[in-house]
C-alpha positions as CSV (number, residue, x, y, z in Angstrom):
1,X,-232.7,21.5,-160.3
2,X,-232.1,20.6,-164.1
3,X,-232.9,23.3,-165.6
4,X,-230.2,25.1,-162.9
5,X,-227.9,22.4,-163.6
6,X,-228.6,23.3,-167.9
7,X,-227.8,26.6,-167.0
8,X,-224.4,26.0,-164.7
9,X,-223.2,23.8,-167.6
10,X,-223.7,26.2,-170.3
11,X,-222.1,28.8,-168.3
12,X,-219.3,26.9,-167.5
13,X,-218.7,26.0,-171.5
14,X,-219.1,29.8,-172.1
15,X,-216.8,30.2,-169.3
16,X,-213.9,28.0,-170.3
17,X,-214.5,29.3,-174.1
18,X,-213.8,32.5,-173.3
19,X,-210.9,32.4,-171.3
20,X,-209.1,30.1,-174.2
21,X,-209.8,33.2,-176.4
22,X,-208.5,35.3,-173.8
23,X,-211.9,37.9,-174.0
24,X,-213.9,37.5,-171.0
25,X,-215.4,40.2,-169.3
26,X,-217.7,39.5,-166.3
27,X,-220.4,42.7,-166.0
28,X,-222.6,42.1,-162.5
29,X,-226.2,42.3,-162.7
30,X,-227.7,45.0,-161.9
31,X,-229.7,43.2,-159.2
32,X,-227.0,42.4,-157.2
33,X,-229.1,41.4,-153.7
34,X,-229.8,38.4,-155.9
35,X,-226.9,37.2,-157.6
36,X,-228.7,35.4,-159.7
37,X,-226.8,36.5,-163.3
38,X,-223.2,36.3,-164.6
39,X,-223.6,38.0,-168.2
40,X,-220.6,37.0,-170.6
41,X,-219.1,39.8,-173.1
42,X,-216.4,40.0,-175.0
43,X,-213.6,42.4,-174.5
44,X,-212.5,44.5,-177.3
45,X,-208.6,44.3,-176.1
46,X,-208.9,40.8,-174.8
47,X,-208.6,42.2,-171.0
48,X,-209.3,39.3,-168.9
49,X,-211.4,40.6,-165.7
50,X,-212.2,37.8,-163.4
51,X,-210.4,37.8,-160.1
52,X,-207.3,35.3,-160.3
53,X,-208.5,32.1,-157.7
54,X,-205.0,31.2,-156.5
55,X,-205.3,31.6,-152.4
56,X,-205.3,28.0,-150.7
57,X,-206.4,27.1,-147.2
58,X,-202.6,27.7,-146.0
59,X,-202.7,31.5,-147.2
60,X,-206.3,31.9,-146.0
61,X,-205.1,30.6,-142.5
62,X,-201.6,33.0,-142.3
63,X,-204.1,35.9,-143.9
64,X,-206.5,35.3,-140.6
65,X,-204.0,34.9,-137.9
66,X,-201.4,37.8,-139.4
67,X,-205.3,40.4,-140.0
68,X,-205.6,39.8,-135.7
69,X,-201.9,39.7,-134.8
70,X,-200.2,43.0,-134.5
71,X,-198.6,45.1,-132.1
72,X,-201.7,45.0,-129.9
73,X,-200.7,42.0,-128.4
74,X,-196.9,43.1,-127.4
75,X,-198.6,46.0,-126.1
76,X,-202.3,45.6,-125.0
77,X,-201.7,42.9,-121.7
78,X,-200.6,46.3,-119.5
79,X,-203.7,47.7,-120.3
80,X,-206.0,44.5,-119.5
81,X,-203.4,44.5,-116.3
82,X,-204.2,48.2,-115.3
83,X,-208.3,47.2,-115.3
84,X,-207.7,43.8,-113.5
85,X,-205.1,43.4,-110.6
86,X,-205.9,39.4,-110.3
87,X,-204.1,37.6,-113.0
88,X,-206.6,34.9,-112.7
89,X,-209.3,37.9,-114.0
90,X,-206.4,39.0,-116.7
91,X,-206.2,35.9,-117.8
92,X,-210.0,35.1,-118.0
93,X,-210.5,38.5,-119.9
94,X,-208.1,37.4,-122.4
95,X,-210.1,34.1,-122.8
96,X,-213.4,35.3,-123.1
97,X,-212.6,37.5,-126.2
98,X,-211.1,34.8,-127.7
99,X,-214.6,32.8,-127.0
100,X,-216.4,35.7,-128.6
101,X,-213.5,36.1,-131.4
102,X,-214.2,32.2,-132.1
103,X,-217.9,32.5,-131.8
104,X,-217.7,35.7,-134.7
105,X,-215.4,33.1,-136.9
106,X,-218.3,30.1,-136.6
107,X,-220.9,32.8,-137.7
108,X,-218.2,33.9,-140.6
109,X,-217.8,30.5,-141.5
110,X,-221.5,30.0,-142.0
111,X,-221.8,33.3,-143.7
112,X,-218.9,32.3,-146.5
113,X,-220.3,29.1,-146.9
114,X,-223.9,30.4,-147.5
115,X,-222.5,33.6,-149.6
116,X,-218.6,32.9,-150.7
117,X,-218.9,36.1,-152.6
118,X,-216.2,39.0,-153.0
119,X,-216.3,41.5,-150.5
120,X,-217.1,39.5,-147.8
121,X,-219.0,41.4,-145.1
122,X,-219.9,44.1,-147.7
123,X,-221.6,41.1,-149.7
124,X,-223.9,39.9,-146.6
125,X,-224.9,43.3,-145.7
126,X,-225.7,44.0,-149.0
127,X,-228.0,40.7,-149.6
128,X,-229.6,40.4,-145.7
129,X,-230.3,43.7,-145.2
130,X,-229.8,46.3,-147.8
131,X,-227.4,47.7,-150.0
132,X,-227.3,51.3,-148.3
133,X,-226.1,49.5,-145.3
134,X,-223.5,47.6,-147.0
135,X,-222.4,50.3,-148.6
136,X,-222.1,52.4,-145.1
137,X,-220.0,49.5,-144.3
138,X,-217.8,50.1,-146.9
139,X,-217.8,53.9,-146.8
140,X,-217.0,53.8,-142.8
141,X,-214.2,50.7,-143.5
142,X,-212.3,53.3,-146.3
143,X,-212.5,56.4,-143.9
144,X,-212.6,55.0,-140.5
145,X,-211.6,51.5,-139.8
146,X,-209.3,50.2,-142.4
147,X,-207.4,53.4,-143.4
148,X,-207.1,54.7,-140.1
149,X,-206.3,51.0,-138.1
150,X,-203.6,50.7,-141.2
151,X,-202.2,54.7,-140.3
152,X,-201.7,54.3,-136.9
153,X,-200.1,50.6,-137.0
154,X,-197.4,51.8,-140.0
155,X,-196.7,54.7,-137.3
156,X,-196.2,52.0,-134.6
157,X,-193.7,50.2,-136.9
158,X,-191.9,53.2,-138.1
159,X,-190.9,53.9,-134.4
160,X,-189.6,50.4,-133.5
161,X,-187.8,50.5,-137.1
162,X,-186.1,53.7,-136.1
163,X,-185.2,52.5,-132.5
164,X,-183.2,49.5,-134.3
165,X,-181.8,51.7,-137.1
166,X,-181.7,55.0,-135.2
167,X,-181.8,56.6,-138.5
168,X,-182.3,60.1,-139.0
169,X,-185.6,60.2,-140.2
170,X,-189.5,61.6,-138.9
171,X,-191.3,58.3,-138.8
172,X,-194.4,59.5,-140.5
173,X,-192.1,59.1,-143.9
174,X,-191.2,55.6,-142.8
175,X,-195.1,54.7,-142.1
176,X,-195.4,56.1,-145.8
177,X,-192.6,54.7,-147.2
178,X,-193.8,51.3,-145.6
179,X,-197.8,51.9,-146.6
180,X,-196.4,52.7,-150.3
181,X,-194.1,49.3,-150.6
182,X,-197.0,47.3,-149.7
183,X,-199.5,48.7,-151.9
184,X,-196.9,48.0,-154.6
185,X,-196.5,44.6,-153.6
186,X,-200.4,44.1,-153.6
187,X,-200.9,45.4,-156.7
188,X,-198.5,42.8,-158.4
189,X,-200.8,40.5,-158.1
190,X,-203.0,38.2,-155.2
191,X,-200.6,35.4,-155.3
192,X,-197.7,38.0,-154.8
193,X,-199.7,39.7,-151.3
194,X,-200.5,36.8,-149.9
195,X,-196.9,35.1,-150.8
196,X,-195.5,37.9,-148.5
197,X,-198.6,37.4,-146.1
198,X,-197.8,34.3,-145.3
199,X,-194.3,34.9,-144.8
200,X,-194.2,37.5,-142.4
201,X,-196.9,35.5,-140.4
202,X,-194.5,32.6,-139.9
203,X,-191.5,35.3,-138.7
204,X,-194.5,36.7,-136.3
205,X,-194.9,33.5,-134.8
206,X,-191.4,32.7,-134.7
207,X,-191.1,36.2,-132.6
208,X,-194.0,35.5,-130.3
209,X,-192.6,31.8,-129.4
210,X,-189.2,33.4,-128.7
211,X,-190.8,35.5,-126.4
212,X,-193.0,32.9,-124.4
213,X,-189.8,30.3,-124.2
214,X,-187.7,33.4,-123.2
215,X,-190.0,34.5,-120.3
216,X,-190.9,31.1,-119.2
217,X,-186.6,31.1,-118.2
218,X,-187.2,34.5,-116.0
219,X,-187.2,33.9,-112.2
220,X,-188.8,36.9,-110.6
221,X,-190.4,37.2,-107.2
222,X,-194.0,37.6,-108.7
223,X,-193.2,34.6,-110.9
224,X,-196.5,32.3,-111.3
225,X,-194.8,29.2,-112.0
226,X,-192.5,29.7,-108.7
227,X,-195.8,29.0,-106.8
228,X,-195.7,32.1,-104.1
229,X,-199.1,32.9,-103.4
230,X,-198.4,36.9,-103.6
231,X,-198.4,36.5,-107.8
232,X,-200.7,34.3,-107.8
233,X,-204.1,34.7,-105.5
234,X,-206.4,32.6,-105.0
235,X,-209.5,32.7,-107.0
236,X,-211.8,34.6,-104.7
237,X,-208.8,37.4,-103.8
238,X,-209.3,40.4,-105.2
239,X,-212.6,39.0,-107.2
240,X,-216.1,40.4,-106.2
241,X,-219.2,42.1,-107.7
242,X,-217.4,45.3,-107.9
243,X,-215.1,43.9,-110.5
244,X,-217.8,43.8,-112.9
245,X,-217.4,47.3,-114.7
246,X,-213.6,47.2,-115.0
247,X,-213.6,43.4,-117.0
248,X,-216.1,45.2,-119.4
249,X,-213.3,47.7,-119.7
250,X,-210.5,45.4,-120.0
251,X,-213.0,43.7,-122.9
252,X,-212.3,46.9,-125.1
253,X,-208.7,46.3,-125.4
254,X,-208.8,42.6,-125.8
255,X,-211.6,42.7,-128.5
256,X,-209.8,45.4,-129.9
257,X,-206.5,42.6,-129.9
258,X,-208.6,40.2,-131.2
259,X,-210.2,41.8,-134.2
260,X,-209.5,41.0,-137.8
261,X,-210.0,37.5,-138.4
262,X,-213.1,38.6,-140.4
263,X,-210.8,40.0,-143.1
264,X,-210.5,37.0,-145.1
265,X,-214.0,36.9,-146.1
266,X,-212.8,39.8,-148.5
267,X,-210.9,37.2,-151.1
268,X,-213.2,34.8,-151.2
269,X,-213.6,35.1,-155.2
270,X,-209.8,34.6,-155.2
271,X,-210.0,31.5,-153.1
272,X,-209.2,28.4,-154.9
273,X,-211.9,26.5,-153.1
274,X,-213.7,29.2,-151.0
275,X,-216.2,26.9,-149.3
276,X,-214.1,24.4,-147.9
277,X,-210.7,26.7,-147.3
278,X,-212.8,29.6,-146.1
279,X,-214.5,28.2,-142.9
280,X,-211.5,26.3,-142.2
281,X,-209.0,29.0,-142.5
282,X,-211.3,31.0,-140.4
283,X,-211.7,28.7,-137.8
284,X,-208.1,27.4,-137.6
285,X,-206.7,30.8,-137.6
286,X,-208.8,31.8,-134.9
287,X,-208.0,29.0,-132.3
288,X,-204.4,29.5,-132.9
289,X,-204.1,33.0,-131.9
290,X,-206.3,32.6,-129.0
291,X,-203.7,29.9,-128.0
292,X,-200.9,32.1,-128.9
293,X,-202.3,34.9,-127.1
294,X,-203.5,33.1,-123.8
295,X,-199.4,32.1,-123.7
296,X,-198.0,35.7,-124.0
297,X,-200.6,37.2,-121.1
298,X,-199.4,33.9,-118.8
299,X,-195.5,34.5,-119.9
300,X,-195.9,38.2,-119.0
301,X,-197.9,37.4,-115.8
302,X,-195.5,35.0,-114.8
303,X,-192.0,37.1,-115.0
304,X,-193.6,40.5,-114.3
305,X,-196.6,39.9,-111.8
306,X,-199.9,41.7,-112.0
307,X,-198.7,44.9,-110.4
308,X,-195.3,45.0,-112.7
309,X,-197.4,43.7,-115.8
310,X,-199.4,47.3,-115.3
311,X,-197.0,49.5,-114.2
312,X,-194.8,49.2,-118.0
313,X,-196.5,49.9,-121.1
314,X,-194.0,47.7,-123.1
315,X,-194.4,44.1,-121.0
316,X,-192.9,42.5,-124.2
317,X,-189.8,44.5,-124.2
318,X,-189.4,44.3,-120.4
319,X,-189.7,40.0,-120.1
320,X,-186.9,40.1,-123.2
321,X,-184.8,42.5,-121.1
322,X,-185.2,40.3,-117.6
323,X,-184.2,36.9,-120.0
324,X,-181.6,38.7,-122.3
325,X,-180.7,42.2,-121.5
326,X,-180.7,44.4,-123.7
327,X,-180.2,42.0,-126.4
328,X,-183.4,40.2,-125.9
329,X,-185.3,44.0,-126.2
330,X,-183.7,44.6,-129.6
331,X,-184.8,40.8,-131.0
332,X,-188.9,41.5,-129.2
333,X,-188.8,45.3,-131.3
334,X,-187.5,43.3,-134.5
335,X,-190.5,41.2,-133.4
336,X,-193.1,44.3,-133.4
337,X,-191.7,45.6,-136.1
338,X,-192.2,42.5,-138.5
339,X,-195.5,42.1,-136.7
340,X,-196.9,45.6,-137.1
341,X,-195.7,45.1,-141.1
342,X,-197.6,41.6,-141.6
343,X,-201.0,43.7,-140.2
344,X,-200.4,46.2,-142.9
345,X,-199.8,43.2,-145.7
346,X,-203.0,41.5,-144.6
347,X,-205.1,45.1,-144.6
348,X,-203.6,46.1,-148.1
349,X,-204.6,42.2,-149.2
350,X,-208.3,42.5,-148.3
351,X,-209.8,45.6,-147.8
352,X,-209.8,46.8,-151.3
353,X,-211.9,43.8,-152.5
354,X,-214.8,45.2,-150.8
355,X,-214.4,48.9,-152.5
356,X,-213.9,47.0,-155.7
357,X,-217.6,45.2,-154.7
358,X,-219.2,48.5,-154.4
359,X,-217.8,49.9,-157.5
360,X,-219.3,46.6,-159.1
361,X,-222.6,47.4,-157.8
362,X,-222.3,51.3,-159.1
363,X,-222.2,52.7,-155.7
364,X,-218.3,53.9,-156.0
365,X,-216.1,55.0,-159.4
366,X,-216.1,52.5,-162.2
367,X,-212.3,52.3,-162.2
368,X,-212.1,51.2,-158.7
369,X,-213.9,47.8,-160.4
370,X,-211.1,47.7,-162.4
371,X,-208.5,44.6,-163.2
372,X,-205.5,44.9,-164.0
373,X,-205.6,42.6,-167.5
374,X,-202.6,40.2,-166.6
375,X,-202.3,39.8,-163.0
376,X,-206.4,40.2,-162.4
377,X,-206.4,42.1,-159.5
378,X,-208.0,45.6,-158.3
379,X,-205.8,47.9,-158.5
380,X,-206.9,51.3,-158.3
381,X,-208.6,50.2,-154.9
382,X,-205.4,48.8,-153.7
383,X,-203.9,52.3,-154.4
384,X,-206.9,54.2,-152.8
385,X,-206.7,52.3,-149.8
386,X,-202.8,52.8,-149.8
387,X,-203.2,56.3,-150.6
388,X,-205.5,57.1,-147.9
389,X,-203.2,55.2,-145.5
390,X,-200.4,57.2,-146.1
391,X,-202.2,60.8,-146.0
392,X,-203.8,59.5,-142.6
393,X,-200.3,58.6,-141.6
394,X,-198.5,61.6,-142.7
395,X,-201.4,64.3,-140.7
396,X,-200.6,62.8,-137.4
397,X,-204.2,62.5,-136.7
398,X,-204.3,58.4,-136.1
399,X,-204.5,58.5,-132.3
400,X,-207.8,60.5,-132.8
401,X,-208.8,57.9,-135.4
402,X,-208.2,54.9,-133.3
403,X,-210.2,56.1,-130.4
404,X,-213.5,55.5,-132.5
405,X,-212.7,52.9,-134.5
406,X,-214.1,50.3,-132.1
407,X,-217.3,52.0,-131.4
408,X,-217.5,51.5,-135.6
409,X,-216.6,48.0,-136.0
410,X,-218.3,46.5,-133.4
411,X,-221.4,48.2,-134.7
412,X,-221.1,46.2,-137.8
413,X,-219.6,43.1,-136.5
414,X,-223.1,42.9,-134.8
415,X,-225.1,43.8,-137.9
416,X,-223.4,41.4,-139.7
417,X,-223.8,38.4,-137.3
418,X,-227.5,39.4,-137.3
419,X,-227.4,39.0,-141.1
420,X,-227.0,34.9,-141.0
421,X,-230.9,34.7,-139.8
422,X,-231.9,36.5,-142.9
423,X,-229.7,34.5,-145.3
424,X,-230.7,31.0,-144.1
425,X,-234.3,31.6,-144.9
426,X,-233.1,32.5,-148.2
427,X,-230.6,29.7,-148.4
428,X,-230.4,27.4,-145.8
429,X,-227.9,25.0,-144.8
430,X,-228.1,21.4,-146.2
431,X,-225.0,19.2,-148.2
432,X,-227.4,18.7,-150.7
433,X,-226.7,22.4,-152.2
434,X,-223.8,20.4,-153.2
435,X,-221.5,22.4,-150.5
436,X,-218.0,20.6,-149.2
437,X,-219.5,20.6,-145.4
438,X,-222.6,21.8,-143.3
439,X,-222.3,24.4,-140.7
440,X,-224.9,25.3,-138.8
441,X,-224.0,28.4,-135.8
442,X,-226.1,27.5,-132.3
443,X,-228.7,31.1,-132.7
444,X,-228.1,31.5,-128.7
445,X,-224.5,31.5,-129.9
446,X,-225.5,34.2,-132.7
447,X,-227.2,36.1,-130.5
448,X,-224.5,36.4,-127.7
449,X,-222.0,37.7,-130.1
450,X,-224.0,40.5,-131.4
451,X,-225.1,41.3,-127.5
452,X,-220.9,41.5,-126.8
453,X,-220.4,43.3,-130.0
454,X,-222.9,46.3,-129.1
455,X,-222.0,46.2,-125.5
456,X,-218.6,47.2,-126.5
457,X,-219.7,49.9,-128.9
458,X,-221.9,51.3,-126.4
459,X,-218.9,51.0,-124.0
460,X,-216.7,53.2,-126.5
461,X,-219.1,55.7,-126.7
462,X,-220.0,56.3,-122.7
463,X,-216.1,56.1,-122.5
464,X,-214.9,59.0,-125.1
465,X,-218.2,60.2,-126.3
466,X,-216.2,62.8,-128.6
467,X,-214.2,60.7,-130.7
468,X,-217.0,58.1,-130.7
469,X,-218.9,61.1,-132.2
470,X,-216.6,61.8,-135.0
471,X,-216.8,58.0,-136.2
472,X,-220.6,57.8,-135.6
473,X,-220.8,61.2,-137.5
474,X,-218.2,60.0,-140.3
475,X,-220.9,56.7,-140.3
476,X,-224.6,58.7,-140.7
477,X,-222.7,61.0,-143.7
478,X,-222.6,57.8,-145.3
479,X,-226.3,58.0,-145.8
480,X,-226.4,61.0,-148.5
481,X,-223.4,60.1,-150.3
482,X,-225.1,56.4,-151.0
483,X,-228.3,58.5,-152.3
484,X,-226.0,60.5,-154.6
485,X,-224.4,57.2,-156.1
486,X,-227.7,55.7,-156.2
487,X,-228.6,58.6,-158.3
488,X,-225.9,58.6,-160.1
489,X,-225.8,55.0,-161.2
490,X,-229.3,55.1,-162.1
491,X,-229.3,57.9,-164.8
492,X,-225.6,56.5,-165.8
């Protein structure tokens, strides 16, 4: 322990030296599963290369909540509705992924406070498993889940946008247009993305109260609260053995709703204090969306019924119409629209950190690892990501995209879940490491998350085998391009 404590010190001088001359470059070691060197060199331009710590537990929290809050949730309750026809069944679906969405943010917690790296699920891949999985992770999150996810939502907002505006314009050029501001915006500078982050999360939750105080004010037939025993069965109507398979299928679109709050692990090296804010943010994040969310399915149930909630595949624009007419649609699509555009923020915030990672581990182009000198951040992986985005966006090809994507990420979610074991051997979890709080996941609890996880993958795939193929194919070509950067990087 001293002569670790010798070494922090003398790092930390070196450290705060070098940044007064304004000529620190940080090179990672080559032996990056370890972590175990920082080496120090000079800079013959005095560019400064260490990510800018300025995100607090506020930003982290917005940055969870606005990564699992998009249009999904103004959208996805018909779907649950057309799998379940008892709202008490709706309603429990919608709980139980927000259990197993709160379960993955206690194992995420553990993991940041065990690892509060850069690059966030990329880093525990890379260090529990092996770095050929982590970088599959990241190959499948540039060309699969992140792009894609981000192509089809700026689609979604371009068609509310041009519903309110009724300009004259395809909507592909808006997604771009949208994809490219963003990008911009990100590429100012950490404090700058998560400034607007954070913004745009408050005006989401602002649109999604609105919309629970407005339908709690509708008096329908089917209403819930009005106590008539036709919108409301009792427990055992409707509810039997047989109901099994469709819940598993109503799990797919509420897991689907749910997912994202693992993005913030991607900024933890530009976290002020990332093991304290980290877990926290995670975890407080979490609970208030499941909160949030639980409200909107009971506010929908409750002016619409079960059988109204699954007959209309905008529920949020149909509870604003029966409290406001057509004024109350308009204010829910300005709702979507600034929802739909905080999603895209918080993807263009984190993502990139994890392609910068494997650029730092010479498994992607050097310049992807580079900072810009003044405001510290990655920008030519902020504008790959963006780029890709916005050619995804302008083929038309998203739907396709989105139809794997699960199948993808809940293949990883589980991997990385299954990742904590490894680390804790390696690790462990005591406050004498000198860490701001112990956290310790239940393994039953670990172990029922990664069960969920692949149960929904293998759900995906029995469901649309095709498209499940493409992203499973996209995955496995992962394989040779890591040997080739492996290659590459070891003769460079």
């Amino acid at each position: 322990m001293a002569n670790a404590d010798e070494r922090t010190a003398a790092y930390l001088e070196n450290l705060v030296s070098a940044i007064n001359a304004r000529t620190l470059h940080l090179t990672p070691p080559h032996e990056t599963s370890q972590n175990k060197a920082v080496i120090v060199e000079p800079l013959p331009h005095g560019e400064s290369t260490k990510l800018a710590r300025r995100i607090g537990l506020f930003d982290a929290t917005m940055i969870v909540m606005g990564g699992i809050i998009g249009s999904g949730i103004f959208i996805n309750p018909y779907v649950v509705a057309q799998h379940l026809p008892n709202p008490l069944l709706i309603l429990g679906a919608w709980a139980v992924g927000g259990l197993i969405a709160l379960a993955g943010a206690f194992i995420y917690a553990e993991l940041s406070v065990l690892r509060p790296d850069v690059g966030g699920q990329y880093a525990y891949i890379r260090e529990a498993l092996h770095p050929s999985v982590a970088f599959i992770y990241g190959w499948t999150l540039l060309l699969v889940v992140q792009s894609g996810g981000m192509a089809a939502v700026a689609i979604t907002f371009a068609r509310y946008f041009l519903d309110l505006t009724q300009l004259q314009i395809t909507d592909w050029a808006v997604a771009a247009i949208a994809l490219g501001a963003l990008t911009l915006i990100n590429c100012l500078g950490v404090r700058s993305g998560s400034t607007v982050q954070s913004s745009l999360m408050v005006l989401k939750i602002l649109a999604i109260v609105a919309l629970i105080v407005c339908g709690l004010t509708v008096d329908h037939e089917w209403s819930v609260l009005s106590g008539r025993r036709s919108a409301f069965p009792a427990a055992s109507e409707n509810i039997d053995g047989s109901m099994i398979v469709p819940f598993g299928a109503a799990m797919v679109p509420v897991l689907f709703a749910y997912g994202g709050w693992q993005n913030s692990g991607f900024i933890a090296g530009e976290m002020k204090q990332p093991r304290r804010d980290l877990p926290r943010g995670l975890l407080i994040g979490v609970v208030g969306v499941i909160v949030l969310y639980l409200l909107v399915n009971f506010v929908c149930l409750h002016a619409l019924g079960p059988d109204g909630l699954a007959k209309t595949s905008t529920p949020a624009s149909e509870v604003m119409w029966l409290a406001l007419g057509e004024k109350g649609r308009r204010i829910i699509a300005v709702g979507i629209a600034i929802s739909t555009l905080g999603f895209l923020s918080g993807g263009m915030l984190t993502a990139p950190r994890v392609y910068f990672a494997m650029a730092n581990d010479g498994l992607f182009f050097k310049s992807v690892a580079w900072l810009h000198p003044r405001v510290r951040v990655p920008v030519v992986a902020i504008a790959l990501q963006g780029t890709l985005a916005v050619i995804i966006a302008m083929s038309g090809r998203y739907e396709q995209i989105l139809n794997y994507v699960v199948s993808v990420d809940s293949i990883f979610f589980g991997l990385t879940a299954a990742c904590l074991f490894s680390l804790r051997k390696r690790t462990g979890v005591t406050t004498s490491e000198g860490r701001s709080y112990a956290l310790k996941v239940n393994s039953l609890v670990i172990i029922m998350f990664i069960v969920a996880e692949w149960l929904v993958a293998a759900n995906a795939i029995y469901k649309d085998p095709g498209n499940s193929g493409i992203g499973l194919g996209i995955l496995l070509a992962g394989i040779p391009v890591y040997v080739f950067w492996r290659r590459r990087s070891a003769h460079g």
